[in-house]
KOLBA-285586 format. One record per residue: residue in one letter; x, y, z of N, C-alpha, C in turn. Coordinates in Angstrom, 1 decimal, always signed. Layout:
// KOLBA-285586
+---+--------+--------+--------+--------+--------+--------+--------+--------+--------+
! r !    nc1 !    nc2 !    nc3 !   cac1 !   cac2 !   cac3 !    cc1 !    cc2 !    cc3 !
+---+--------+--------+--------+--------+--------+--------+--------+--------+--------+
! a !      X !      Y !      Z !      X !      Y !      Z !      X !      Y !      Z !
...
+---+--------+--------+--------+--------+--------+--------+--------+--------+--------+
This chain:
// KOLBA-285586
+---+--------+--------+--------+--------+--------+--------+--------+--------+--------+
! r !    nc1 !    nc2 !    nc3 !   cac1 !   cac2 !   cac3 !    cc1 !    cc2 !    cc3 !
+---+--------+--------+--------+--------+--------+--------+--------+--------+--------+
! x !  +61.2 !  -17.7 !  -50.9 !  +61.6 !  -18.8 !  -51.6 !  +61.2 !  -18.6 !  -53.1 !
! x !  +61.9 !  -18.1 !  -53.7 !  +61.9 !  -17.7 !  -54.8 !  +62.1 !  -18.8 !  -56.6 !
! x !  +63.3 !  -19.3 !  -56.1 !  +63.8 !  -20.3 !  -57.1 !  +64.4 !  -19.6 !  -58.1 !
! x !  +64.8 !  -20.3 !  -59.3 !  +65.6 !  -20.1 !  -59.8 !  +64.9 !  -19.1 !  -61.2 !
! x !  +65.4 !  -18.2 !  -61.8 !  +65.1 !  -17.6 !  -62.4 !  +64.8 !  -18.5 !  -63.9 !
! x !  +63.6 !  -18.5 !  -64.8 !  +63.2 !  -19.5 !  -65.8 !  +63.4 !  -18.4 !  -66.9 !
! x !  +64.8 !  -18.9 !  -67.4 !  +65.0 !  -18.0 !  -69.1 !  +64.2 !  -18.2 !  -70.0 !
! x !  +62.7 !  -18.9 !  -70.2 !  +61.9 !  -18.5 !  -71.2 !  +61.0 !  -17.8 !  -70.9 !
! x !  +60.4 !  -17.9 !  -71.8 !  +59.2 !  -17.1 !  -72.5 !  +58.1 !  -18.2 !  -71.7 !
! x !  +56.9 !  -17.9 !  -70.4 !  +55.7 !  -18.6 !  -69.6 !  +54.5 !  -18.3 !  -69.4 !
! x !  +53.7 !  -18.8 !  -69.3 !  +52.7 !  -18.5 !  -69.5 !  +52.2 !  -19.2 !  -68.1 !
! x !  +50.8 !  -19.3 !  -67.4 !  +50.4 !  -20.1 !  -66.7 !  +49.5 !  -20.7 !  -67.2 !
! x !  +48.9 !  -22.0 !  -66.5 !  +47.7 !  -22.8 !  -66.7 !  +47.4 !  -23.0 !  -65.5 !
! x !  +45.9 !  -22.8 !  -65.5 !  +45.3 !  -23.5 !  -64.1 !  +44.0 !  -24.1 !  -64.6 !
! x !  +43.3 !  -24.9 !  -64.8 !  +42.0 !  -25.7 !  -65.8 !  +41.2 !  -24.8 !  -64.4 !
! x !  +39.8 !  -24.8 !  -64.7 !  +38.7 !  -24.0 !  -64.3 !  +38.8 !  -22.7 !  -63.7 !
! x !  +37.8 !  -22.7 !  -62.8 !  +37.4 !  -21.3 !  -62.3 !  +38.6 !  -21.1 !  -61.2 !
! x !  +39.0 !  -19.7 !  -60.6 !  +39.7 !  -20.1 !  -59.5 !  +39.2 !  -18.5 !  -59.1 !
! x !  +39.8 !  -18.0 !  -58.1 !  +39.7 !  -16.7 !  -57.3 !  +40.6 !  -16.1 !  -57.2 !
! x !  +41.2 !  -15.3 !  -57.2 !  +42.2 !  -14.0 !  -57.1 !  +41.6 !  -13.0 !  -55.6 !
! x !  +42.3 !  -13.2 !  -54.9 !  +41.8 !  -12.6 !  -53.5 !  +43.0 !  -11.4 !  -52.7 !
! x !  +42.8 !  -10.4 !  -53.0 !  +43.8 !   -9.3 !  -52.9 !  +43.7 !   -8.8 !  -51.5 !
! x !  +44.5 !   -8.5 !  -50.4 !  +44.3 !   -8.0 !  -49.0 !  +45.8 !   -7.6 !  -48.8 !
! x !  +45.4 !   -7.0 !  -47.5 !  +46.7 !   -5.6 !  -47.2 !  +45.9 !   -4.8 !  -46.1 !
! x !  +47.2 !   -4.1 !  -46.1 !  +47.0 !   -3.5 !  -44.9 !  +47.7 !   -1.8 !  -45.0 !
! x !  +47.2 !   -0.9 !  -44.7 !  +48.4 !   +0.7 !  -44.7 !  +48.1 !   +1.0 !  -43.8 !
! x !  +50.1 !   +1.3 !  -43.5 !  +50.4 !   +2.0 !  -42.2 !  +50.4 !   +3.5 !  -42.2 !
! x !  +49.0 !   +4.2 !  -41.5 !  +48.6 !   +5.4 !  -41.7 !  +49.5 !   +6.0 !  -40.6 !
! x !  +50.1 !   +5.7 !  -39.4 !  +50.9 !   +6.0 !  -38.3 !  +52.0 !   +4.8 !  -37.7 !
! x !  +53.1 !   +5.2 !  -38.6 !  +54.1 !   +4.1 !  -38.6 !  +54.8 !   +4.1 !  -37.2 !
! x !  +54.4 !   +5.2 !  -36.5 !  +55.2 !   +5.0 !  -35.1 !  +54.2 !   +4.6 !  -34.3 !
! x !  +53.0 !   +3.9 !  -34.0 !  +52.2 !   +3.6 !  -33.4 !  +52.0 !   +1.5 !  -33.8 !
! x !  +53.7 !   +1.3 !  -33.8 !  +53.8 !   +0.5 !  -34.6 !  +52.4 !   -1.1 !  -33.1 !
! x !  +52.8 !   -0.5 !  -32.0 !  +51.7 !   -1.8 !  -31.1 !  +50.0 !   -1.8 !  -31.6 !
! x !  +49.5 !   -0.8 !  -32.4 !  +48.5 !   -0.6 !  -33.4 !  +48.6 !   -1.4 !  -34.9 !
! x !  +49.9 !   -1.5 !  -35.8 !  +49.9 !   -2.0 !  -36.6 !  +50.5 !   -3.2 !  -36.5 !
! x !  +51.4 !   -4.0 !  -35.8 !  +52.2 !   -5.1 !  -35.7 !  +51.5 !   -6.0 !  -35.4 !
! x !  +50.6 !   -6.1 !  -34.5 !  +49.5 !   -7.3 !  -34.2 !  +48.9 !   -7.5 !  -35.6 !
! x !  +48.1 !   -6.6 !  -36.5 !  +47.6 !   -6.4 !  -37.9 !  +48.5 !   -7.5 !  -38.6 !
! x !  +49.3 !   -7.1 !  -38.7 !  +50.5 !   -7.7 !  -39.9 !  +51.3 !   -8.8 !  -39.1 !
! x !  +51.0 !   -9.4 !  -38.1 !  +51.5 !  -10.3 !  -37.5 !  +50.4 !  -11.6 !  -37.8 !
! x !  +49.1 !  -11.0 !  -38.4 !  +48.0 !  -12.1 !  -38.0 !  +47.8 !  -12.8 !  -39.1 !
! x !  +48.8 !  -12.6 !  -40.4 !  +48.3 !  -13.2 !  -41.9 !  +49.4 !  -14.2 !  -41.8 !
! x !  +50.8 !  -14.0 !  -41.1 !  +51.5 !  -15.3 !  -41.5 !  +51.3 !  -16.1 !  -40.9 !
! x !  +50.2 !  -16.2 !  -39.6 !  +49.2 !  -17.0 !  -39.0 !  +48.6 !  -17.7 !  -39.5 !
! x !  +47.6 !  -16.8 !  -40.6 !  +46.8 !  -17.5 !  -41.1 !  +46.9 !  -18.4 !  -42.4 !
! x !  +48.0 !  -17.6 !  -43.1 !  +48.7 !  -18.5 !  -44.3 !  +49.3 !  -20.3 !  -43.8 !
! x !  +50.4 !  -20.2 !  -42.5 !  +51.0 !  -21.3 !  -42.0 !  +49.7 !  -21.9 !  -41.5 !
! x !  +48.0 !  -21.6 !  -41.2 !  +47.0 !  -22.8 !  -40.8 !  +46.9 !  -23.2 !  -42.4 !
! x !  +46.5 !  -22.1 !  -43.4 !  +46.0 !  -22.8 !  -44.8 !  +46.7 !  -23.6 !  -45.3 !
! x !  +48.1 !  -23.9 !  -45.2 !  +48.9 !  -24.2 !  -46.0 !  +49.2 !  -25.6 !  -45.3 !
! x !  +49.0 !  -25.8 !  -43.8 !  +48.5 !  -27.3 !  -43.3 !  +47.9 !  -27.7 !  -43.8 !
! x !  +46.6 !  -27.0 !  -44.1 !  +45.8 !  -28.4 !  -44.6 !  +45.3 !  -27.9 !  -46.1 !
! x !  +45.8 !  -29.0 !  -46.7 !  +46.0 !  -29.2 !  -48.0 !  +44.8 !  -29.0 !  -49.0 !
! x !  +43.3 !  -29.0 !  -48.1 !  +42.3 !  -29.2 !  -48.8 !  +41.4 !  -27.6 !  -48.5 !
! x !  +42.2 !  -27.0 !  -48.0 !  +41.3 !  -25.3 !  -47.9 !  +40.9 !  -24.7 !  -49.3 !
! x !  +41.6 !  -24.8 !  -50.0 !  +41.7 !  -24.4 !  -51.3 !  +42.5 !  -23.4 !  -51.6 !
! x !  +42.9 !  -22.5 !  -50.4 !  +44.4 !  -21.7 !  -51.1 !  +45.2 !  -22.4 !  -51.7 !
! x !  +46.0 !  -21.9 !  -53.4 !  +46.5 !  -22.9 !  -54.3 !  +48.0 !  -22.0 !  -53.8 !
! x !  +48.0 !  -20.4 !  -53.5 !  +49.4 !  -20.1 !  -53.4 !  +49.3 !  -18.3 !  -53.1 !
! x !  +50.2 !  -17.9 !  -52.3 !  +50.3 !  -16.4 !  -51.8 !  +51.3 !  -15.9 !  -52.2 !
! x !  +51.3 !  -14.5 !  -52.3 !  +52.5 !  -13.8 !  -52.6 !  +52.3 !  -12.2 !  -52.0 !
! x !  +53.7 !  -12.1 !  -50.6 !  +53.2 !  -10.9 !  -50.5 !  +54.0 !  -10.0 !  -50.5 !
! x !  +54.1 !   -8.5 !  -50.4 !  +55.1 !   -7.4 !  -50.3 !  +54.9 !   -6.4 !  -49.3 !
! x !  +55.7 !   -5.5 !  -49.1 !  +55.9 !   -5.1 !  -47.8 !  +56.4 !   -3.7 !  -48.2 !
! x !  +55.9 !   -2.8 !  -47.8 !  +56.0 !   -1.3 !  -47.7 !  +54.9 !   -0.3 !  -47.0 !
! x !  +54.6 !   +0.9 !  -46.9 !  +54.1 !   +1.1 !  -46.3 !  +52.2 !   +0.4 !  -46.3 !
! x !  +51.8 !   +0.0 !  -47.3 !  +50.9 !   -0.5 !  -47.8 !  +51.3 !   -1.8 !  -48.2 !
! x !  +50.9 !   -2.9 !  -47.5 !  +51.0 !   -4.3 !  -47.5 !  +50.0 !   -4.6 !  -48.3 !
! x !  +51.0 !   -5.9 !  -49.6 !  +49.8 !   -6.3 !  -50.4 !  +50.1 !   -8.0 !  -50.5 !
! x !  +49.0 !   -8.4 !  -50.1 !  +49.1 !  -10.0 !  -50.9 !  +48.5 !  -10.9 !  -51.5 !
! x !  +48.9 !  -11.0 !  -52.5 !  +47.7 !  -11.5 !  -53.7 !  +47.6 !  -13.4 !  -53.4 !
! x !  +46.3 !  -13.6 !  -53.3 !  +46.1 !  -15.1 !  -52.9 !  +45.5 !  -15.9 !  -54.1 !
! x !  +46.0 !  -16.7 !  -54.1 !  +45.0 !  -17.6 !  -55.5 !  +44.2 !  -18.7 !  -54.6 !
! x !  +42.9 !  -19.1 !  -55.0 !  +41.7 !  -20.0 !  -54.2 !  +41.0 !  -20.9 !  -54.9 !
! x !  +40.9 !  -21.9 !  -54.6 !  +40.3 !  -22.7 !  -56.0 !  +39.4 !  -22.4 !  -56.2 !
! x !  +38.2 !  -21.7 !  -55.4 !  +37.0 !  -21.4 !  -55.4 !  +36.4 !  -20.7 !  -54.2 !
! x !  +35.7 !  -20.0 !  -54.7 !  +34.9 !  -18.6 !  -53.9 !  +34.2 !  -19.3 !  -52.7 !
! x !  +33.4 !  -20.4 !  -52.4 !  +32.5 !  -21.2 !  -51.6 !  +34.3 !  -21.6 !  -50.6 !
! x !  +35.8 !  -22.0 !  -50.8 !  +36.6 !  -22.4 !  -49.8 !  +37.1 !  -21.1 !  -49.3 !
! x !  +37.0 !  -20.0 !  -50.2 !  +38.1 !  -18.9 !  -49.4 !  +36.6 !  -18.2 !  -48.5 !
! x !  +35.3 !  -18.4 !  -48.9 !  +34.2 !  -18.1 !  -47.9 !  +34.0 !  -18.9 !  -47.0 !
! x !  +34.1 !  -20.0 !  -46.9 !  +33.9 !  -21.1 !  -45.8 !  +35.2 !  -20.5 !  -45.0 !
! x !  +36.7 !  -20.4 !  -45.0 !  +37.4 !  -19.9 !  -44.2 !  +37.8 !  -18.8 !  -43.4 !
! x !  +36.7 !  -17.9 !  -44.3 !  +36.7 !  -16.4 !  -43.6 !  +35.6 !  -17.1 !  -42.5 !
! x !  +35.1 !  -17.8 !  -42.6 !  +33.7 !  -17.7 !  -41.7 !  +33.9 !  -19.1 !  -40.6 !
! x !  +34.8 !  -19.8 !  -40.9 !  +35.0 !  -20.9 !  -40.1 !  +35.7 !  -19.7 !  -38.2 !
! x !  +34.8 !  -20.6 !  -37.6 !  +34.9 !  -20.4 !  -36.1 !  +36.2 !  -20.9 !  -35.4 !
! x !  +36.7 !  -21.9 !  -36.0 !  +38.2 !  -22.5 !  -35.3 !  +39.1 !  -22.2 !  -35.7 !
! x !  +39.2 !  -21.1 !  -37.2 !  +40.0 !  -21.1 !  -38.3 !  +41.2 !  -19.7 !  -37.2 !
! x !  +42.4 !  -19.5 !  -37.7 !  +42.8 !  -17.8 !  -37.2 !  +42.1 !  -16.3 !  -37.5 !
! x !  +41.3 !  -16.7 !  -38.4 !  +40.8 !  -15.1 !  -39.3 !  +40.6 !  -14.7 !  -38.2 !
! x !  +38.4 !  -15.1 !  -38.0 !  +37.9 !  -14.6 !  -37.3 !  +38.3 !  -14.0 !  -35.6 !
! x !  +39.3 !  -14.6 !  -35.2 !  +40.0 !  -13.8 !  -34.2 !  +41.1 !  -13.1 !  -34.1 !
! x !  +41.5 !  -13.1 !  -35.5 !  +42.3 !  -11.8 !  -35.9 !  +41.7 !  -11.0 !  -36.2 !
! x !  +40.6 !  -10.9 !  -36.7 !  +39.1 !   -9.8 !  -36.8 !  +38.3 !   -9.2 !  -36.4 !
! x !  +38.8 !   -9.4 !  -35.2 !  +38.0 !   -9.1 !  -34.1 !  +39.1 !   -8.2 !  -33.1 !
! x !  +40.1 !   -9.0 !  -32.7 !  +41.5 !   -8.1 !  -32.6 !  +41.6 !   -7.1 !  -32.7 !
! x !  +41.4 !   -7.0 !  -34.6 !  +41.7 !   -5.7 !  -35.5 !  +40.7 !   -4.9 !  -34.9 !
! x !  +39.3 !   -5.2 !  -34.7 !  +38.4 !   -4.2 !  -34.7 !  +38.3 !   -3.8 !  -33.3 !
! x !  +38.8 !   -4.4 !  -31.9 !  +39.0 !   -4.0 !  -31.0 !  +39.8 !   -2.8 !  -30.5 !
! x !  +41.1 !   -3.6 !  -31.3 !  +42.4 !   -2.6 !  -31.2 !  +42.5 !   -1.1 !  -32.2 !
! x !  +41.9 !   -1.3 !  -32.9 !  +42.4 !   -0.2 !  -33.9 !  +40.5 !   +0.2 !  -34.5 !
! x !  +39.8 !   -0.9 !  -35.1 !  +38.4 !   -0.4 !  -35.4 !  +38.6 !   +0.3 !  -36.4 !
! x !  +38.0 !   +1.9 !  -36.3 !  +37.9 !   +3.4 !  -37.4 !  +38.5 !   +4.0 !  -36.9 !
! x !  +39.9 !   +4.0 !  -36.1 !  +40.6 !   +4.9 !  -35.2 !  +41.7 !   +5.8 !  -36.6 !
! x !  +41.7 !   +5.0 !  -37.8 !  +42.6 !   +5.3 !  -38.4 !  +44.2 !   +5.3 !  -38.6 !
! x !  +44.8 !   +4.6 !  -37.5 !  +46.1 !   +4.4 !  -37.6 !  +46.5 !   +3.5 !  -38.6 !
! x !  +45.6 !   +2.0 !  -39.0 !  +45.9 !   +1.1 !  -39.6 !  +44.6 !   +0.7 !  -40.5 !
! x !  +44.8 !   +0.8 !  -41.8 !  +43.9 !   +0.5 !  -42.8 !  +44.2 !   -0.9 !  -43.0 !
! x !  +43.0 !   -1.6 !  -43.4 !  +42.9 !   -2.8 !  -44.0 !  +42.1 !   -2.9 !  -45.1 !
! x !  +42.5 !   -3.7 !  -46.2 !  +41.3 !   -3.5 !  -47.5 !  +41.8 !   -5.3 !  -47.9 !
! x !  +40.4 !   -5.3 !  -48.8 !  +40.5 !   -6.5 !  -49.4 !  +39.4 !   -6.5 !  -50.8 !
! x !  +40.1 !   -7.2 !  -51.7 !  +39.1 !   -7.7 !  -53.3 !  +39.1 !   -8.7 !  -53.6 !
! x !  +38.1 !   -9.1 !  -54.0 !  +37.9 !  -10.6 !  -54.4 !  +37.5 !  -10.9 !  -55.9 !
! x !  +38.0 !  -11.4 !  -56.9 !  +37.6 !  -11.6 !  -58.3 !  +37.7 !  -13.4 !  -58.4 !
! x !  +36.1 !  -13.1 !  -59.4 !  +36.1 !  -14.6 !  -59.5 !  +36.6 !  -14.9 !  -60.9 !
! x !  +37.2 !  -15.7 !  -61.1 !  +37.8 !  -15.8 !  -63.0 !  +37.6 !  -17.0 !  -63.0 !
! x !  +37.0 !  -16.7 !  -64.4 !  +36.6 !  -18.4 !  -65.4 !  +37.8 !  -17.8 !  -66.5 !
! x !  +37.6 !  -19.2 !  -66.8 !  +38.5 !  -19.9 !  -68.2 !  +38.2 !  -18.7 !  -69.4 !
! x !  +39.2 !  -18.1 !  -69.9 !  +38.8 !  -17.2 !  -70.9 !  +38.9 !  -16.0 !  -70.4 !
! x !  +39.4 !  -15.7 !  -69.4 !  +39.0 !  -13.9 !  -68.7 !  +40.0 !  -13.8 !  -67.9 !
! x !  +41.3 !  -14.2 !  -68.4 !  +42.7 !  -14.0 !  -67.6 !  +43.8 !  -14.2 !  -68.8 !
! x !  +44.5 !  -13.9 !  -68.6 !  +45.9 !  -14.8 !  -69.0 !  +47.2 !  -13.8 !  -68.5 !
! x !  +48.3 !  -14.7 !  -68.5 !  +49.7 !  -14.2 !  -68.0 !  +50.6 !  -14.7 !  -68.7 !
! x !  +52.2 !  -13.6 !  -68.4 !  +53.4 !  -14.1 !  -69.6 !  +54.5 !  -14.1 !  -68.0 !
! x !  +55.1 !  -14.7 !  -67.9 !  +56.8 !  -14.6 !  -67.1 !  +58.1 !  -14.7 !  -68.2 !
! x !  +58.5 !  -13.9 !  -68.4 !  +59.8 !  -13.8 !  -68.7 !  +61.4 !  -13.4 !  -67.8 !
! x !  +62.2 !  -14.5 !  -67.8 !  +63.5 !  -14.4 !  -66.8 !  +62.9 !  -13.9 !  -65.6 !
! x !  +62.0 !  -14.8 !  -65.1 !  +61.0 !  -14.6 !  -63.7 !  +61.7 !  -16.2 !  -63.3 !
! x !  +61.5 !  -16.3 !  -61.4 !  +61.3 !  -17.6 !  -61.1 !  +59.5 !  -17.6 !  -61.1 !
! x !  +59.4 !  -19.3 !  -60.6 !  +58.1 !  -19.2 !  -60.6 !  +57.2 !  -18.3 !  -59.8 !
! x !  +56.1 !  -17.8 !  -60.3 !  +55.8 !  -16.7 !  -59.6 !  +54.2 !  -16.4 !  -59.9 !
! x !  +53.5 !  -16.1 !  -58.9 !  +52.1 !  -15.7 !  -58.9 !  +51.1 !  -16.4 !  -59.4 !
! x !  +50.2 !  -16.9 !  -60.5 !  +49.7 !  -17.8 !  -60.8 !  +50.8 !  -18.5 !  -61.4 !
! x !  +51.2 !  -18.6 !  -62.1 !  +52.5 !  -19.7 !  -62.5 !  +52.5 !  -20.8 !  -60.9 !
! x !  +52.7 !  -19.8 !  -60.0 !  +52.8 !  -21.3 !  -58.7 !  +51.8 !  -21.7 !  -58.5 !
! x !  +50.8 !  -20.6 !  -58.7 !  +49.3 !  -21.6 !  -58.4 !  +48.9 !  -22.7 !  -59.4 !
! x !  +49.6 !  -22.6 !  -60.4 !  +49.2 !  -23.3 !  -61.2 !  +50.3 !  -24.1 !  -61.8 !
! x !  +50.3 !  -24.4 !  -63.2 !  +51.6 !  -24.5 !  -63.8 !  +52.2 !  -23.7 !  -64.7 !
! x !  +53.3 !  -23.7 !  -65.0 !  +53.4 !  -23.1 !  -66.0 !  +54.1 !  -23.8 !  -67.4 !
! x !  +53.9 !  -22.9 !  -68.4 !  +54.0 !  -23.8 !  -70.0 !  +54.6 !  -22.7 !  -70.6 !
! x !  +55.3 !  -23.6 !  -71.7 !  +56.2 !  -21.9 !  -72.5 !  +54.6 !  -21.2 !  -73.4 !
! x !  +54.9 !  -20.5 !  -73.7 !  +54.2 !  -19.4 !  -74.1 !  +54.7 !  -19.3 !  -75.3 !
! x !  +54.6 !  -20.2 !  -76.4 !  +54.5 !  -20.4 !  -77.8 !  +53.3 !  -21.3 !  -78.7 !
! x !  +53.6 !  -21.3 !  -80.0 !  +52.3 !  -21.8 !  -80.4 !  +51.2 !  -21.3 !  -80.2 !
! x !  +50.4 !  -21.9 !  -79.7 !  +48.7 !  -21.1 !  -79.4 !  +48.7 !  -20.2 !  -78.4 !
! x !  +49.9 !  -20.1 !  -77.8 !  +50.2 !  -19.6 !  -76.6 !  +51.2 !  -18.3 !  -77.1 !
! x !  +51.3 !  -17.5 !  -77.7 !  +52.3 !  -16.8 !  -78.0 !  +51.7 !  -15.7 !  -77.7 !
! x !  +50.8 !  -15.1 !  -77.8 !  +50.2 !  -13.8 !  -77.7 !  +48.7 !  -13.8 !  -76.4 !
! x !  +48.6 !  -12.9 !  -75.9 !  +47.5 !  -12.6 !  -75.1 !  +46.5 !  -12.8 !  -75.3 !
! x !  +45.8 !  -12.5 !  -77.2 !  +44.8 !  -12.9 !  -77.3 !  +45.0 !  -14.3 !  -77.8 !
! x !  +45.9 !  -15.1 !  -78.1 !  +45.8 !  -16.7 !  -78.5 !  +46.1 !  -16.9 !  -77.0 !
! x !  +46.3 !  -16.6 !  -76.1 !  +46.1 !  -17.4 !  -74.5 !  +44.9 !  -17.1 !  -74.4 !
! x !  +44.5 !  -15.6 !  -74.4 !  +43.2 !  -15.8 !  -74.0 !  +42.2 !  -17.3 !  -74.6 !
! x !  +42.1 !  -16.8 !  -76.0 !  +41.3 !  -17.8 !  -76.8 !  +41.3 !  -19.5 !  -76.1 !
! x !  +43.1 !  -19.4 !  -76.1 !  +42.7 !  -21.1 !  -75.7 !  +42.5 !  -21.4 !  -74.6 !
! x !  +42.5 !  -20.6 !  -73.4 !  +42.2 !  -21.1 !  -72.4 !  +40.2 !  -21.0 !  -72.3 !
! x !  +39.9 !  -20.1 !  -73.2 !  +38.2 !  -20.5 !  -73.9 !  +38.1 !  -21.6 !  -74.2 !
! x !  +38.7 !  -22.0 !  -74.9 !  +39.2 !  -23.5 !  -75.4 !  +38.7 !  -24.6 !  -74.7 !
! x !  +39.8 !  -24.8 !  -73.9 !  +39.8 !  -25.4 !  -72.6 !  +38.4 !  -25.6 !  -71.9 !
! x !  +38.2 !  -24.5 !  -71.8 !  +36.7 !  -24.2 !  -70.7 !  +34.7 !  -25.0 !  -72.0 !
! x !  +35.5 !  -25.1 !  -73.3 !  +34.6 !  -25.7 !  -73.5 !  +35.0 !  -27.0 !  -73.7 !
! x !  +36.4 !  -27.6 !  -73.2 !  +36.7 !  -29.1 !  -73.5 !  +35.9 !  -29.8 !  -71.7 !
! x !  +36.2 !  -28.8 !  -71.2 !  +35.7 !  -28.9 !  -70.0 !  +34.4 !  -29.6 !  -69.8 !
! x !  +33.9 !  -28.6 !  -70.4 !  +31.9 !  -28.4 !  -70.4 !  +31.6 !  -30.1 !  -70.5 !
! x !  +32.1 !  -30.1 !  -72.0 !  +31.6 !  -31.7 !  -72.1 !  +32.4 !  -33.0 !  -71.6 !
! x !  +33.6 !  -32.8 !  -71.0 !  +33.7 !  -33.6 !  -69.9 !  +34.3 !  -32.8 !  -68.3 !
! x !  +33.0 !  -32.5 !  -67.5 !  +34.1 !  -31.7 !  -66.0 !  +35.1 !  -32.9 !  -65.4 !
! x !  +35.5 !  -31.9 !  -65.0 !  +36.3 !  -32.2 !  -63.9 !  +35.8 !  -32.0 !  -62.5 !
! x !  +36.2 !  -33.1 !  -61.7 !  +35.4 !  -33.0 !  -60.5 !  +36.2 !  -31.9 !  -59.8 !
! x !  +35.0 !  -31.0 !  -58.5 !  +35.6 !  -30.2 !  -58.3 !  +35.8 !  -30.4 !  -56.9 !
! x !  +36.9 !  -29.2 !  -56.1 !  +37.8 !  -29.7 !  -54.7 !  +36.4 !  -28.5 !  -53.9 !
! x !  +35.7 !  -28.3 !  -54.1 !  +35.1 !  -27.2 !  -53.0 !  +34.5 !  -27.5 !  -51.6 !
! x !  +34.3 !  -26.9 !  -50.8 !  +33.9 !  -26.7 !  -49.3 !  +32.6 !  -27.1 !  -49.3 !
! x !  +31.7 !  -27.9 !  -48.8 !  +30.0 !  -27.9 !  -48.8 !  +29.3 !  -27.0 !  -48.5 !
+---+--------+--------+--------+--------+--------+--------+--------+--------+--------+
């Protein structure tokens, strides 16, 4: 679901901290596919539980498909995407167990994951003749002019931001 391609010049916004959570999978032995297809069958699992409930904190995913599977997640915060790796009734933890059953260090099927935590001031993005896409969905997006025109005037103002913040927060959505 892609949408329609946006002819300007975009930028995203998202107000505070959020997470950037990178995971995938490589197919080390592509004909050994009853080794790798359970693997890669177990995230659109777990995307259709987050995406029920509204208050996990996944904001939005995006993934790609070749021999090395990648998909970049946006999280509102490091304390929901850890509460869900660790939640007991959630799908992970029994797709992780699966994994380590079925395949373990046997080597046919790699799994990897990164987690970056980003504050206000330590990102920015441009979309040009893009539909909405990657943080833009996680967030919103805005043209990319004015204060917004260059990388380092996004950077700056989303610094900006982070100290209009300070002196008034915003309440936040996180997990206890």
């Amino acid at each position: 679901m892609s949408g329609p391609v946006l002819r300007e010049r975009l930028t995203a916004r998202l107000d505070g901290d959020y997470v950037v959570f990178l995971i995938g999978m490589r197919i080390n032995k592509p004909w050994l596919i009853h080794k790798w297809w359970p693997v890669a069958n177990a995230m659109p699992r777990m995307l259709n539980e987050l995406k029920s409930q509204p208050d996990s904190g996944l904001l939005h995913a995006e993934m790609w498909f070749s021999r090395t599977v990648i998909q970049v997640q946006y999280w509102r915060s490091m304390a929901q995407l850890l509460a869900y790796a660790k939640d007991r009734q959630a799908q992970h933890l029994p797709a992780w167990a699966a994994f380590n059953k079925a395949v373990g260090t046997d080597g046919t099927v790699g799994i990897w994951h990164e987690t970056y935590a980003v504050r206000p001031g330590c990102s920015e993005s441009v979309y040009v003749n893009m539909p909405a896409f990657g943080l833009g969905r996680a967030g919103e997006l805005v043209p990319a002019k004015g204060r917004l025109a260059t990388a380092v005037q996004r950077l700056a103002a989303d610094q900006s931001s982070e100290d209009r913040q300070a002196s008034h927060p915003a309440p936040r959505n996180e997990a206890p």
